[in-house]
N, C-alpha and C positions, 0 to 999 in steps of 0.2 A: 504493500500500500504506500510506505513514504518512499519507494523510487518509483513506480508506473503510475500512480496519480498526480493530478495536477489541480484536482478541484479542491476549491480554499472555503473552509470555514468560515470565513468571511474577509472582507476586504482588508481589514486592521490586521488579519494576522500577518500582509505582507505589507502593509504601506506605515503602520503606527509601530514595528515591530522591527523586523527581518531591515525596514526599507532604512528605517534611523540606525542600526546595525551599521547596516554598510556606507551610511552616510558619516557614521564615527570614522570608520578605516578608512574609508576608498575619498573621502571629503568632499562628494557631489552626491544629489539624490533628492527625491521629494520631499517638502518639506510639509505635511498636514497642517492644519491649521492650531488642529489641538499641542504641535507645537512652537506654534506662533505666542497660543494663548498661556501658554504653560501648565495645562489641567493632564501631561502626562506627564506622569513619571520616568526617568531614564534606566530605572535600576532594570527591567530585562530588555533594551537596547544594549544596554552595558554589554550587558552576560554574553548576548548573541553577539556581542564584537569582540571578544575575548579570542574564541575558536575562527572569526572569519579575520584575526590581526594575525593570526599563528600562520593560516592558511596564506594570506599574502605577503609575508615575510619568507614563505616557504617558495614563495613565485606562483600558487597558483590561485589566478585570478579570472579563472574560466567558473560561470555560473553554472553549466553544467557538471563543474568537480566540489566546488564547497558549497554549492545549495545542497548534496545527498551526505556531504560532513553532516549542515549543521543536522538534515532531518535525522542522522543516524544518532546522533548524540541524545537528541533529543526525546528519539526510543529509546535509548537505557535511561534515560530520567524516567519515561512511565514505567519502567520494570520496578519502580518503585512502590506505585498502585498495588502491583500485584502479590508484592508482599506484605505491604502493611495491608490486604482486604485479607491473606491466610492468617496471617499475625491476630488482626482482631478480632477475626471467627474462630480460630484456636483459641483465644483467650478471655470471650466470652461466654463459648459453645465450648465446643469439641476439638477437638483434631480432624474429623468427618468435616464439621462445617467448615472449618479453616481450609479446607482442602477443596472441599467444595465452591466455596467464597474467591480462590484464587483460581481455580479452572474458569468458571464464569469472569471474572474480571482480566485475564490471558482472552477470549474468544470474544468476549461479548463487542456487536459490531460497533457501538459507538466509540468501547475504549480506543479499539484498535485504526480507526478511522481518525481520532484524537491522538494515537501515539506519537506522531511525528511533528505535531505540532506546537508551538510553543506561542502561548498567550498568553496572558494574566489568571482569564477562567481554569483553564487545565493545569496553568504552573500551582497557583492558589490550593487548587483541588489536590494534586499529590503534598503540601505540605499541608493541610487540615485532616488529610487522613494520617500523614504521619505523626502529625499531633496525637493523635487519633490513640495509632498504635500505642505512643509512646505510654500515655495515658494507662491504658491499661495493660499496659507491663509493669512485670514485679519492681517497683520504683528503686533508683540510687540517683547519684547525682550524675550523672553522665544523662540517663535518660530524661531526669528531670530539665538540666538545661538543654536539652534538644527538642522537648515539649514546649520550652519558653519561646525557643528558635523559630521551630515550626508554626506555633499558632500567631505572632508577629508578622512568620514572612507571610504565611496565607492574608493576612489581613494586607500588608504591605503591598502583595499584585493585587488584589479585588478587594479594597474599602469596602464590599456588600458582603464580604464575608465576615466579616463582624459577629454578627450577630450567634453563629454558629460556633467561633472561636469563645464568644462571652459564655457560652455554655460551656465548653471545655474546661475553661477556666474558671468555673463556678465551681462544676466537680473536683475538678482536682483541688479547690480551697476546702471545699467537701470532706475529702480525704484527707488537709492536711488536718481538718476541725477533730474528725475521727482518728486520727492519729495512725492511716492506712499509708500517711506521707509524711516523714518528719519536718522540723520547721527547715532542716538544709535542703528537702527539697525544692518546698517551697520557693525560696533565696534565690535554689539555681534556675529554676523556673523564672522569678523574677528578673534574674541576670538577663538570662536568654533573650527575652521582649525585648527590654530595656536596651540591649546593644544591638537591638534591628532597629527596634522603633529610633533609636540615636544615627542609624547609618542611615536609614532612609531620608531622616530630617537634616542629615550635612548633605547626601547629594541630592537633595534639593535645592539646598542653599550652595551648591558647588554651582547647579547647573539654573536653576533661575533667580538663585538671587536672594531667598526666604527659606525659613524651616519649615517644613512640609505644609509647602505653599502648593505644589500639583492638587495634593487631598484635598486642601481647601478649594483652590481654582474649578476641581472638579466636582464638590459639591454644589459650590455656586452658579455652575453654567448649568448643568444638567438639572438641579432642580430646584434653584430660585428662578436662574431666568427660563428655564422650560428649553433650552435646546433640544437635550432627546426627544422632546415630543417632534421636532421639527423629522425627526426620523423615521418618523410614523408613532400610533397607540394601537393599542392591541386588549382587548375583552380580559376580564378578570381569571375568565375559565382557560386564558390561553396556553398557561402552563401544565396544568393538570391536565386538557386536551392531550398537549404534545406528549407528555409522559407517557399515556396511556398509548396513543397509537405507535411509539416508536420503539416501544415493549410489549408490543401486543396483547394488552391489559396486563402483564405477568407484574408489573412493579404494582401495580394499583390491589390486584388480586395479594400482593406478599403483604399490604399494608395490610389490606383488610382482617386477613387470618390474624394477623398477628394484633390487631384491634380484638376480633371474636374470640378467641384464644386464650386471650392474655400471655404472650408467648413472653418465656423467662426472659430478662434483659434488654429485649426489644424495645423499654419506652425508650433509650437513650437513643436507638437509632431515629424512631420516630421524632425523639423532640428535635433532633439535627436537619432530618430531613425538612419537617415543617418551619423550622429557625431558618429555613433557605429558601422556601417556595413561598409564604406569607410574605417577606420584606419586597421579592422581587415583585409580588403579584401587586401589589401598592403600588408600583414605579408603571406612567400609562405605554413608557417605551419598553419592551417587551423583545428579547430575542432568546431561542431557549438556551444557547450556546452559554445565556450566562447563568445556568442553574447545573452547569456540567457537574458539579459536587453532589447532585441529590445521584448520581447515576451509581456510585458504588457503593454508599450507603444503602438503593436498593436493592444490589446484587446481596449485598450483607444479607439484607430480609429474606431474598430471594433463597439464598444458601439456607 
């Protein structure tokens, strides 16, 4: 899929993305608007110009040789989904479910159709499940500051994942109140955020000038003065729609059992998943691309 395909997730993932990449290295290239106005962020521009400085330093400067770099890289980033969906299923469930949780998130067509792609929504998405994981692994402090890490940077690429990350981070205060996480891990937890949330707000201020002046920029345009609507609006039911037909009822069907059921452990999934589809279902601009995180939280149910 990321070498014989060509169709794009959407326009951003090669013009706000990939295009500022190679506008860092190669010093020509479109310039969007959104970074005229400064409501994006640089930090995964940065990243994607990291591997395409190496590749032209190397001489090769053929798009047909480091466009299948960066998509390759970019698939062993999602190999990361796929462990932390057997990680959380073994460590909720079973061993069975973990195994099962990681075969469907390996096959299932939208991860793999997203593997190669690097956006905000999908980057976001592999470090809120790795929060995820970390979360409920047997706690120290290594994992504890890689859950601070993780739930920061999720928030850092997608500002709308917030609300998903604030639950994370309720439990695990949860945990430290129950004494299921001592107060160091807490600490390292705390560290973690704190030295994203600090690197994200210098290159801001490296690159437009302010401390995380994009996040602000970006709440401001989008919905004080309503530009995404200029992008179109979309019905309240449009996400639960999509869900359902691009799962063939199977994610809607795993909520419900697990609603009927009362299935062990399940509400944490459910409060995630709806902590993700409520906030965006508010917003009247609407694309499902950015609800990519409800997608292996339902394979979780699904398992």
């Amino acid at each position: 899929a990321a070498f014989l395909s060509e169709e794009m997730l959407h326009p951003d993932e090669v013009f706000q993305y990939l295009e500022q990449a190679h506008r860092l290295v190669f010093g020509y290239g479109v310039v969007p608007w959104e970074y005229i106005h400064g409501i994006r962020s640089w930090l995964l521009p940065m990243i994607l110009a990291l591997p395409l400085w190496i590749t032209h330093r190397l001489g090769v400067n053929d798009p047909h040789l480091y466009i299948p770099i960066i998509r390759t890289l970019a698939c062993l980033v999602s190999l990361s989904a796929i462990f932390c969906a057997y990680w959380i299923g073994r460590q909720l469930y079973s061993e069975s479910v973990g195994r099962v949780a990681c075969l469907l998130t390996a096959v299932w067509w939208e991860m793999v159709f997203w593997g190669h792609k690097a956006t905000p929504e999908i980057w976001g998405m592999y470090l809120l499940l790795g929060a995820f994981a970390c979360l409920v692994s047997r706690p120290n402090r290594w994992s504890a500051l890689l859950f601070g890490l993780c739930c920061a940077g999720a928030v850092a690429f997608r500002l709308q994942y917030a609300p998903p990350v604030a639950i994370l981070g309720a439990v695990a205060l949860m945990y430290g109140w129950r004494r299921k996480w001592s107060l160091y891990h807490v600490i390292a937890a705390a560290i973690g955020v704190l030295a994203v949330v600090g690197l994200v707000g210098w290159l801001d201020y490296y690159t437009w000038g302010g401390w995380w002046v994009s996040y602000y920029n970006n709440y401001l345009y989008n919905r004080v003065y309503g530009v995404s609507s200029l992008f179109g609006e979309h019905p309240v039911y449009f996400y639960p729609l999509q869900l359902g037909i691009n799962s063939a009822g199977f994610f809607w069907l795993a909520i419900a059992l697990s609603l009927l059921f009362k299935l062990r452990k399940t509400w944490l999934l459910l409060v995630l998943i709806a902590s993700i589809m409520l906030p965006h279902t508010l917003i009247p601009h609407k694309e499902y691309r950015f609800i990519t995180a409800v997608i292996p939280l339902c394979l979780l149910l699904v398992a």
